[in-house]
C-alpha positions in Angstrom: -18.7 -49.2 -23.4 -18.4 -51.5 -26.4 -17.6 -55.3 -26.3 -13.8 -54.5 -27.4 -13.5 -51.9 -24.4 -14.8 -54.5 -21.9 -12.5 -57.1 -23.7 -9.6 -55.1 -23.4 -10.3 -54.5 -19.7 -10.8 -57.8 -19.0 -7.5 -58.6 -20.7 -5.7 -55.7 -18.0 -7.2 -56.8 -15.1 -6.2 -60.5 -15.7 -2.5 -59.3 -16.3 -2.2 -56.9 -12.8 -4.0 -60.0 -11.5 -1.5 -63.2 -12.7 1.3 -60.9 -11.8 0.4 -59.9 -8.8 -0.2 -63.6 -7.9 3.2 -64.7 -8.9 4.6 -62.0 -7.0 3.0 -63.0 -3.8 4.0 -66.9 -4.9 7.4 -65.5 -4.7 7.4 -63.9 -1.7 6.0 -66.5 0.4 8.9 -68.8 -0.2 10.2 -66.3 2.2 7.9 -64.3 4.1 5.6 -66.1 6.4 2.2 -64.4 6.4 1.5 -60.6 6.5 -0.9 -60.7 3.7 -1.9 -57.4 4.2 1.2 -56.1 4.8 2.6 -57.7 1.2 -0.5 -56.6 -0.8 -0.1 -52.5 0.5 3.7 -52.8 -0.2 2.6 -53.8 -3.5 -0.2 -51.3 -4.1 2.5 -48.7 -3.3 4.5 -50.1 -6.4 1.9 -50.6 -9.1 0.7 -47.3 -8.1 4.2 -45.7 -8.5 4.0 -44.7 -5.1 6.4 -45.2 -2.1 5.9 -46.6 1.0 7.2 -46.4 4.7 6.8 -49.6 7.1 6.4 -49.2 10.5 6.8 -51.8 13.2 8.9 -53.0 15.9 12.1 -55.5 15.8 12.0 -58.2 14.6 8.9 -58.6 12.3 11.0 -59.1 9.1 10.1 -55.5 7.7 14.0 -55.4 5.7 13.6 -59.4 4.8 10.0 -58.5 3.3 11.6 -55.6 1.2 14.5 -57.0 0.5 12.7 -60.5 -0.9 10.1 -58.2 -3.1 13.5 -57.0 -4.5 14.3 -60.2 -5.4 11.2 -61.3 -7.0 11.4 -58.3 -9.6 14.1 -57.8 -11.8 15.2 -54.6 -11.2 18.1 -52.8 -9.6 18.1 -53.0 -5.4 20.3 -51.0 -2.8 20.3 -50.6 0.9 20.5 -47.8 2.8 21.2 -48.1 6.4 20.3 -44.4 8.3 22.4 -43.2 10.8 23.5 -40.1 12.6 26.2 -39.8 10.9 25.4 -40.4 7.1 25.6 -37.4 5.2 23.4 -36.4 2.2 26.2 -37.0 -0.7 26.6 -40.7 1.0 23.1 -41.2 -0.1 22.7 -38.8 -3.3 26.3 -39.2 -4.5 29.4 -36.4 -5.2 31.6 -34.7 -7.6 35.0 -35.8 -7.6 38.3 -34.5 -9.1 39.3 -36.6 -12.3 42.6 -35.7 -13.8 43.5 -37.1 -17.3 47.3 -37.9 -16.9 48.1 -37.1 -20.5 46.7 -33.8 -20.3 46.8 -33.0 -16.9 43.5 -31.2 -17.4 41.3 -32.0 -14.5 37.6 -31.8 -14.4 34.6 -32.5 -12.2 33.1 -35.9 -12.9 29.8 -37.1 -10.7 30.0 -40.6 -8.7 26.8 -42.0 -8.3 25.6 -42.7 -4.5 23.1 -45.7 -3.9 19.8 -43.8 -4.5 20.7 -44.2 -8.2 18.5 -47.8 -7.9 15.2 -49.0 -9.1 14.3 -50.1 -5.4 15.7 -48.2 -2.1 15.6 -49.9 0.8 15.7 -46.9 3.5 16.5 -48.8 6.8 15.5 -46.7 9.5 14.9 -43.2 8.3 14.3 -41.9 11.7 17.9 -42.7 12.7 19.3 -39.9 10.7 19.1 -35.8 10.8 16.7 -34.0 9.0 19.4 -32.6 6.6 20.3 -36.1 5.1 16.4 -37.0 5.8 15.8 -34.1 3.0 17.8 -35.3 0.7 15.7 -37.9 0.2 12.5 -35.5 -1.0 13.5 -34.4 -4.6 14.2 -37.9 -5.7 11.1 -39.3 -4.4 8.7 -36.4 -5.4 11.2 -35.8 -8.6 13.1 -38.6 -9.2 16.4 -36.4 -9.6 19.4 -35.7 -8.0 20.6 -31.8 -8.2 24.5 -31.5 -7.8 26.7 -29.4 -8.9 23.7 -27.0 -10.5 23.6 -30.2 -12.5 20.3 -32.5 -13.0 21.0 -36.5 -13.0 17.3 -38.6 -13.7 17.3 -41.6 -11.4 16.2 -45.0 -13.1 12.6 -46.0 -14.0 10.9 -47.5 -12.5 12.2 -45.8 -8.8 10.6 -46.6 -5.4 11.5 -45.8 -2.0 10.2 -48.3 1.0 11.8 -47.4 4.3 11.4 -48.8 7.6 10.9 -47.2 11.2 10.9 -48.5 14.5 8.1 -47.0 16.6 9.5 -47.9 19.7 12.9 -46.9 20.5 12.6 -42.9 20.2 15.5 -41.6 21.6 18.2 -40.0 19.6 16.0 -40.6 16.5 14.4 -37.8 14.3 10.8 -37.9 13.4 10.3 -37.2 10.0 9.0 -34.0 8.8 4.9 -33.6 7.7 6.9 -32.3 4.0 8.5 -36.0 4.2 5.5 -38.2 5.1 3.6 -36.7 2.9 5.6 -38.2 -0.4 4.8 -41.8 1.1 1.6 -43.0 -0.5 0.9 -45.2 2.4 2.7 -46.2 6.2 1.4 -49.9 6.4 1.9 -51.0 9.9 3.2 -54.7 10.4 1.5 -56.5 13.2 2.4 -59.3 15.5 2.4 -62.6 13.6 -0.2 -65.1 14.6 1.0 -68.2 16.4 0.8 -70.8 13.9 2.8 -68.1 11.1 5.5 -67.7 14.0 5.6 -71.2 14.5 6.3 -72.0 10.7 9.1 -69.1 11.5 10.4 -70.5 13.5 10.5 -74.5 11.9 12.0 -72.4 8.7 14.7 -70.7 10.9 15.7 -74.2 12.0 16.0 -75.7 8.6 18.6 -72.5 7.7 18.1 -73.4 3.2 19.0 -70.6 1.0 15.5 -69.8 -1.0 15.7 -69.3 -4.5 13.7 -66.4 -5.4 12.7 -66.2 -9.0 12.6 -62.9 -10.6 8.8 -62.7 -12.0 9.0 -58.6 -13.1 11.1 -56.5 -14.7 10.7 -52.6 -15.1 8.6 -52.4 -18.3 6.1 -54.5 -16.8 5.7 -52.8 -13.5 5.2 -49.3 -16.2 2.4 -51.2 -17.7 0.9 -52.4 -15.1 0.9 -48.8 -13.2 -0.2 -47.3 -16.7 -3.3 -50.2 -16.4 -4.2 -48.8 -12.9 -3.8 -45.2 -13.7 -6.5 -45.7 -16.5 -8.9 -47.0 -14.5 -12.4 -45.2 -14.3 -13.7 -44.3 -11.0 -17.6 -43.0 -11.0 -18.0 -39.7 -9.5 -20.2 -40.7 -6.5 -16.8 -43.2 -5.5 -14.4 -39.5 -6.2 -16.8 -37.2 -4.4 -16.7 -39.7 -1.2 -12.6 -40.1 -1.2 -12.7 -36.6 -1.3 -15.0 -35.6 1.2 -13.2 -38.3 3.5 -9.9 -36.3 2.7 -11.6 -32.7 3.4 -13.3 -33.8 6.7 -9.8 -34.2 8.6 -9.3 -30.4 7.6 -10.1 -28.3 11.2 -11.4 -25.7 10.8 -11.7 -25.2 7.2 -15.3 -25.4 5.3 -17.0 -28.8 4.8 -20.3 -29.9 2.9 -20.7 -32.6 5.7 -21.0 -32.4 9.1 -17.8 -32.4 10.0 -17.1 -35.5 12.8 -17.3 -34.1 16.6 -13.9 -36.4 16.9 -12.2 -35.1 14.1 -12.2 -31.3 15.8 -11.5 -32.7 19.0 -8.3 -34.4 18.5 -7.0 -32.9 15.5 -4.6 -30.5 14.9 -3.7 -30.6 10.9 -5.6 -32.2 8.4 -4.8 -34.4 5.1 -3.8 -32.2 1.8 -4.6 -32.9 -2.0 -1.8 -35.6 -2.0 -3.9 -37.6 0.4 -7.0 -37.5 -2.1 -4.6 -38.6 -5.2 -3.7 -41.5 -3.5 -6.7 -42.6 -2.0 -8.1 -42.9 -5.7 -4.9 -44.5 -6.7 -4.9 -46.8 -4.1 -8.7 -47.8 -4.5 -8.1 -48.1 -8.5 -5.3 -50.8 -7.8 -7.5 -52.7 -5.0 -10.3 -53.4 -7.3 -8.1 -54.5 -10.3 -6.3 -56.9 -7.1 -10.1 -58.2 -6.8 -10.7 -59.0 -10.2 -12.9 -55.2 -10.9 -12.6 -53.1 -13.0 -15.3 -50.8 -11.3 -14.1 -48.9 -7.7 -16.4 -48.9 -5.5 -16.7 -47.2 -1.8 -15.8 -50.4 -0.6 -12.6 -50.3 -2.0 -12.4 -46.5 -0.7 -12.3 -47.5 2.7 -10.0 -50.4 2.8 -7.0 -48.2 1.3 -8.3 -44.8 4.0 -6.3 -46.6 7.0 -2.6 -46.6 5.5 -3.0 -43.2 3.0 -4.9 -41.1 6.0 -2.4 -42.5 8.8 0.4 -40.4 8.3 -1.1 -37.2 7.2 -3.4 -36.3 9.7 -1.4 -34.6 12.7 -3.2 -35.5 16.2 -3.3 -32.9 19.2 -2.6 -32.7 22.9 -6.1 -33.9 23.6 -6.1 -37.0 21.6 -2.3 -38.1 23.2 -3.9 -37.1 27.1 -6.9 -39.6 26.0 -5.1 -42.3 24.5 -6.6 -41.7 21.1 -4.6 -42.4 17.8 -4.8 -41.6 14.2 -6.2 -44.8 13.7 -8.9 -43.9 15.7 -9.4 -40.6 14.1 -9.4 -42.4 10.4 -11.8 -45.4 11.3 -14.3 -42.8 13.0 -13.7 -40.7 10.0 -15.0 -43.9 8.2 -18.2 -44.7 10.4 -19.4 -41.1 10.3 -19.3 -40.0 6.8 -22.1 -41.6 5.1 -21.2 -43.1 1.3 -23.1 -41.1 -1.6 -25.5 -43.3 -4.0 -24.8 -43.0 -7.6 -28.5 -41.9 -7.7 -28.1 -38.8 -5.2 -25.0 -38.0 -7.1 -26.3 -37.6 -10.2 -29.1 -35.9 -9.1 -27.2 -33.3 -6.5 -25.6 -32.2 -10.2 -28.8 -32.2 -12.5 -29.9 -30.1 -9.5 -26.7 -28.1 -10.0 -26.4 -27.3 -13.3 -30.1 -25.7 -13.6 -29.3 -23.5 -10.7 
């Protein structure tokens, strides 16, 4: 790597850094806390990824999307789920337009709110899975198909929905297909006292905050480009991987495969999970001033990319085990690869 490489890297990973610390400036004016929670939301959008928050009432999951919203200048809409929203309320529909000169009437397309740079999906579980799936070409595709016709929805395009874990009934899981195109589920936690108690003083004051738009869409482009071109040493791939391909029963592993991970497991992560996990690691170690990933870095983003993708079995719900659980043994068990034993595992390979 020459001087001018390492300059130029320098230069990106002071960039994803200043932004990303005026984001977070931003948000707290609003948000109190949930440090984690912020930084994944915003790992899901440098990476161009989407992201589904999951947490009980009341823990400011909208107000935390909503204010990111604010602080980038790009185009927001809200989406409320319920039984009885139909897929053109969300995708949009053809209408009949008649030119009153001609009388000739045609077919013209009205837009429905998924046609936004950020989509606030309130509650996803609340609706059926036919208005659920119509939300799984424009994430994975980022079109709408109607009519036979194609429209592109606006870049940058990102999807954060919300879901209550709590109140189940006369809600509708979401498919494995669906989860699947959501680069991470970041679960929000209780707040700690002293963040509820600066809630609660800021609740009493009742001020409109002024949040100050700090990104607009062909900096959020740049910035994913940045991540996307980050390097990440084979040793650091091989171990995302074999993380990813350990949760698979049944199927063949290099590794021991974790006594916990047959146990309690009925369906393991696919090659989505492995995409992220690297894109997820790249954008940590740019967040932390890097511009090498390491294993470390690996690990922290295996929680909310594994979570959701890993389907748990009778067993693990009769012993109160989660996925969690699964992932963080997952974690203890499969032992990190030196950059040494890499490179010689392949010297060793290629003269076989």
């Amino acid at each position: 790597m020459t001087d001018a490489d390492i300059a130029r890297g320098e230069e990106a990973v002071a960039l994803v850094r200043e932004t990303h610390d005026r984001l977070r400036a931003e948000i707290s004016k609003v948000v109190v806390g949930q440090d984690e929670v912020v930084e994944e939301v915003l790992i899901a959008i440098f990476c161009r990824g989407h992201a589904l928050l999951v947490g009980v009432p009341g823990l400011a999951k909208t107000l935390l999307i909503s204010t990111i919203a604010r602080a980038m200048h790009l185009e927001f809409s809200r989406i409320q789920f319920t039984p009885d929203l139909m897929p053109s309320d969300i995708t949009g529909t053809e209408v009949i337009e008649e030119d009153r000169t001609t009388g000739h009437r045609q077919l013209r397309f009205v837009p429905g709110p998924i046609f936004a740079n950020v989509i606030l999906a309130d509650e996803i579980n609340r609706t059926p899975p036919k208005t659920q799936a119509a939300l799984l070409e424009s994430m994975q595709e980022r079109q709408v198909t109607a009519g036979g016709q194609r429209h592109e929805l606006p870049h940058p395009f990102f999807v954060l929905a919300t879901q209550n874990p709590l109140e189940q009934e006369g809600t509708y899981p979401l498919p494995e297909a669906q989860l699947d195109r959501f680069m991470l589920q970041i679960r929000i936690q209780y707040p700690t006292a002293e963040e509820e108690l600066e809630v609660v003083r800021r609740s009493a004051v009742k001020d409109e905050v002024e949040v100050n738009p700090v990104l607009d869409g062909p900096q959020i482009e740049k910035i994913q480009a940045i991540i996307r071109h980050v390097p990440v040493a084979d040793h650091v791939a091989r171990y995302a991987l074999r993380l990813v391909r350990a949760t698979r029963v049944g199927e063949p592993t290099d590794d021991p495969r974790p006594a916990m991970i047959d146990d309690y497991l009925a369906w393991g992560a696919g090659p989505r999970a492995s995409e992220a996990l690297i894109l997820s690691a790249k954008a940590r170690a740019l967040l932390s001033g890097s511009l090498h990933v390491t294993p470390e870095h690996v690990k922290k983003a295996a929680l909310s990319v594994l979570r959701h993708r890993i389907l748990t079995n009778f067993n693990a719900e009769a012993d109160q085990v989660t996925a969690d659980d699964v992932v963080r043994n997952l974690l203890d068990e499969v032992a990190v690869e030196s950059a040494g034993h890499a490179q010689q595992l392949d010297e060793v390979l290629g003269g076989s």
